[in-house]
Structures are given as C-alpha cells and as structure tokens.
C-alpha positions in Angstrom: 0.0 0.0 0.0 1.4 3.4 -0.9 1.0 6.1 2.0 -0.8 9.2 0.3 -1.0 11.0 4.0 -5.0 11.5 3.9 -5.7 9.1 6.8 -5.4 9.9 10.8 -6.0 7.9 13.8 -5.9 10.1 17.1 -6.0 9.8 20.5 -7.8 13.0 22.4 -6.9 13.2 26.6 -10.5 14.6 27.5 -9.2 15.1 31.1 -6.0 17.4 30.6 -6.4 21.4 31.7 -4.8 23.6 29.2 -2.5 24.5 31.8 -1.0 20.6 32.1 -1.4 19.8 28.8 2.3 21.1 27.6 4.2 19.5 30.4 2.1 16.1 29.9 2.7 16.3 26.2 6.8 16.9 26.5 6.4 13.8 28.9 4.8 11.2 26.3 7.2 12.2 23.7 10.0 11.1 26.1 7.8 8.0 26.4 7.2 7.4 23.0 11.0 8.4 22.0 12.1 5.9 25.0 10.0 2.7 23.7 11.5 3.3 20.3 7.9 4.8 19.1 9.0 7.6 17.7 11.7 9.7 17.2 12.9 13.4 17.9 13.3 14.4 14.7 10.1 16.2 13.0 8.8 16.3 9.3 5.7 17.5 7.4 5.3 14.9 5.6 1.7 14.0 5.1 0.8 16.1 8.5 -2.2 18.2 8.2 -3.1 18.0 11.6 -5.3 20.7 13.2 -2.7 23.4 14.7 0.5 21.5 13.7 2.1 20.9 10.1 4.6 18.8 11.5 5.4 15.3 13.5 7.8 13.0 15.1 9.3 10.4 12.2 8.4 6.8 13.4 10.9 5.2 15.7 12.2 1.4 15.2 10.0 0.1 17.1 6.6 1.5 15.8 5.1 -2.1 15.2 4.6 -2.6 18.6 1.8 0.1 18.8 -0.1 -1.3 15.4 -2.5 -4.1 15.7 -1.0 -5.3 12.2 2.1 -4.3 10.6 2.6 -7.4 8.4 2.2 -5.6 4.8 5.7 -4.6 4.5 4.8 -1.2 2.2 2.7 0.3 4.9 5.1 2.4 6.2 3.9 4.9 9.1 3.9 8.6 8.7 5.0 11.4 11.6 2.9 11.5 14.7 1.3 15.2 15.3 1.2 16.1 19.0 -1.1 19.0 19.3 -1.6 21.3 22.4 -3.8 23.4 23.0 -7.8 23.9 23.8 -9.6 23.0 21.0 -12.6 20.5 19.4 -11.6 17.1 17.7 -13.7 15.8 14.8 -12.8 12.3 13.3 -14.7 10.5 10.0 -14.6 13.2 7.3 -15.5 16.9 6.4 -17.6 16.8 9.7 -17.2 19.9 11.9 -20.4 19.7 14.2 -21.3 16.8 16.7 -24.2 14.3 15.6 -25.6 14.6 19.2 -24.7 15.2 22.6 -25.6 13.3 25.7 -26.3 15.8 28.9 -24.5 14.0 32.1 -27.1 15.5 34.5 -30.3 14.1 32.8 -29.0 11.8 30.1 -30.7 13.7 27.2 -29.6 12.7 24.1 -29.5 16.5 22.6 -29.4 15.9 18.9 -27.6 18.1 16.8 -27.5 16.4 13.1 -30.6 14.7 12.7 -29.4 11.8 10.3 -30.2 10.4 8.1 -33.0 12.8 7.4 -30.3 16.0 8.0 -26.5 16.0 7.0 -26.1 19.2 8.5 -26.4 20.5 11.9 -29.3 22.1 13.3 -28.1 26.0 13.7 -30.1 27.0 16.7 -29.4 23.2 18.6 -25.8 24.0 17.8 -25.2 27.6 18.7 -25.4 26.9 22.0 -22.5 24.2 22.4 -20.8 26.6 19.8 -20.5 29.5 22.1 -19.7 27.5 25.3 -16.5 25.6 23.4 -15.5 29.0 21.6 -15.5 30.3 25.5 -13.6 27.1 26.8 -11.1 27.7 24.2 -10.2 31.0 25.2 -10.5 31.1 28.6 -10.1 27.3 30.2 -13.8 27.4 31.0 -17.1 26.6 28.9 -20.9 25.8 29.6 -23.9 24.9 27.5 -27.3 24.7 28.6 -29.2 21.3 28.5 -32.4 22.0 26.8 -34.0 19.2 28.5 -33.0 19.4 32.1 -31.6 23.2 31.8 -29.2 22.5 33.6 -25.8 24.6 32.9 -22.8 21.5 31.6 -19.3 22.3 31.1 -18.1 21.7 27.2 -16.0 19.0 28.9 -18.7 17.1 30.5 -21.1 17.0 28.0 -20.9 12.8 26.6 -20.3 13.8 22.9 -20.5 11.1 20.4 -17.4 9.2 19.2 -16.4 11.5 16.3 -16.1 14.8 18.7 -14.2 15.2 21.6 -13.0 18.5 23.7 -9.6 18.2 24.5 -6.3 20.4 25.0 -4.2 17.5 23.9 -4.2 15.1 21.0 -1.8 13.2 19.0 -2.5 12.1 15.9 -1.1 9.2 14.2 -0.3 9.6 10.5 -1.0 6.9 8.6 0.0 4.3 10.5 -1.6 1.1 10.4 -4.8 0.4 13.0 -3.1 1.1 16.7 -3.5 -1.8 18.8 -6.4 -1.6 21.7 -3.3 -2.9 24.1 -1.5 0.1 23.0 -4.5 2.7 23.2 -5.5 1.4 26.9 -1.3 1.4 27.7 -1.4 5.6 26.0 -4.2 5.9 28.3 -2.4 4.7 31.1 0.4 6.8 30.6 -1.6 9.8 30.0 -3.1 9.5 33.5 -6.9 10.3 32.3 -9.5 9.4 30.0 -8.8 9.5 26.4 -11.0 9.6 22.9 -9.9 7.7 19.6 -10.7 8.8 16.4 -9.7 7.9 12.7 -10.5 10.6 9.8 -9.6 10.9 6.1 -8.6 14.5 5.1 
C-alpha cells in the first residue's frame, strides 16, 4: 500500500487542563521516544493535523503500537502532538457533533438529525458553539441542556465518538490500526481518560 498521507487515527486526553497539557505532552514524547515509538526528529510529511504541520518520524520500534504491521509497504507517517484547547472531529468533512448526551439528565440533545439531516441544526448548535469558543479561550465553557436546563461544562457534556474537547491530541499519521493494548497502555500513561478517532482529510 502506498501512504498518500490522507488518513489519521488520534487519541484525544479529555481530562488534561490547558495549563498541564504542555508539560504532559513533552512527557509522552519522552515515552514514545524511549519505547522506540517515535523519534525526535520532525517532518511534514503528510501532516495536516489541526494546529501542527509537523510530527515526530516513526521510531524502530513502531510495530509494537499497530494491531497489524505485516504488509511490508505500509510504512507509518510522523505522529502530530497537538496542544492546546480546542474540538476534535474524526470521520470526514464533519465539523459539528451528531448529538450530545447531557451527564445530568442523560438527554440525548441531537444536533444532526441523520439520516434525514447531513447538517447541523443552527439554533441546537449555537449553544454548544458558544460555550467551546469560551472554553477555548478562557479554560472554561458551559452549555445549557435543553432538556434538564441544567448549565454542563463543554468538557462534561458525553459527545459522540467522532467529537471530543480536549487540549491535547496526538494524531497518528497513517500508521496502520493502533493496537487496543497500546490505546488502553497511551491511556495509562496519559493519566486520564482519552478519545480515539480515525478521519480521512
């Protein structure tokens, strides 16, 4: 298989302030760099990750993260490690959640109504718009459940598996499907609670 560099898988930590996230992200690389995951020097190779153009080049020992690495042309690209505040979207062209669960009530809140809808419902939307624009920029973020009306922080609300609020991510350049072993043992090291995506650019 030829890499073209269109494909992602990333891990989001959910859990991370803005204010930890660059300390915790200098301390994976180490990780990473130390288990022969990765390496410290970067490239933009296929990278086209939200806030970052470039990534750490695949160390020797990046088969142990993949579930499969036996097709000897499916070489990995850099891994993006992005920090900052910001929304995740995985799949493709997507930049609105499908729905969002409220924690308080459990209201499923939804925002694309597919597959009637491919787009999201503006005044459903706004709301959880505003409160992650205010998150972003300031470390703190609510939107009101319309069911329950109960005020949610951004980073409480369940969101479905192809969004996620996070200030740190790393995203995997096309490298082959990471191993559940190795997303539960990134978890781990992370110290909190973490999303996976894949997406296609």
């Amino acid at each position: 298989m030829e890499t073209t560099g269109d494909f992602f898988e990333r891990i989001v930590d959910v859990e991370v302030t803005g204010e930890e996230a660059g300390p915790l992200a200098e301390r994976m690389v180490d990780w990473m760099v130390t288990e022969g995951l990765i390496t410290r020097e970067l490239s933009n190779d296929g990278v086209y990750s939200l806030t970052v153009d470039e990534g750490h080049v695949p160390g020797p020992n990046w088969a142990r993260a993949v579930a499969d690495s036996s097709d000897p042309a499916w070489l990995p690209g850099p891994v993006a490690v992005i920090v900052g505040r910001d929304y995740h979207v995985g799949g493709q062209g997507a930049d609105e959640a499908e729905y969002a669960v409220c924690p308080r009530c459990e209201t499923k809140i939804v925002i694309i109504n597919y597959p009637e809808e491919f787009e999201a419902d503006e005044e459903v939307w706004q709301p959880f718009e505003d409160g992650i624009a205010t998150w972003k920029e300031t470390g703190e973020g609510s939107s009101p459940c319309s069911a329950c009306g109960a005020s949610v922080p951004v980073t409480e609300w369940q969101w479905e598996s192809n969004f996620a609020v996070g200030a740190l991510a790393f995203d995997f350049w096309d490298w082959p499907p990471l191993s559940a072993s190795f997303c539960e043992t990134f978890s781990q090291q992370l110290g909190h609670r973490t999303v996976e995506h894949t997406g296609k650019v």
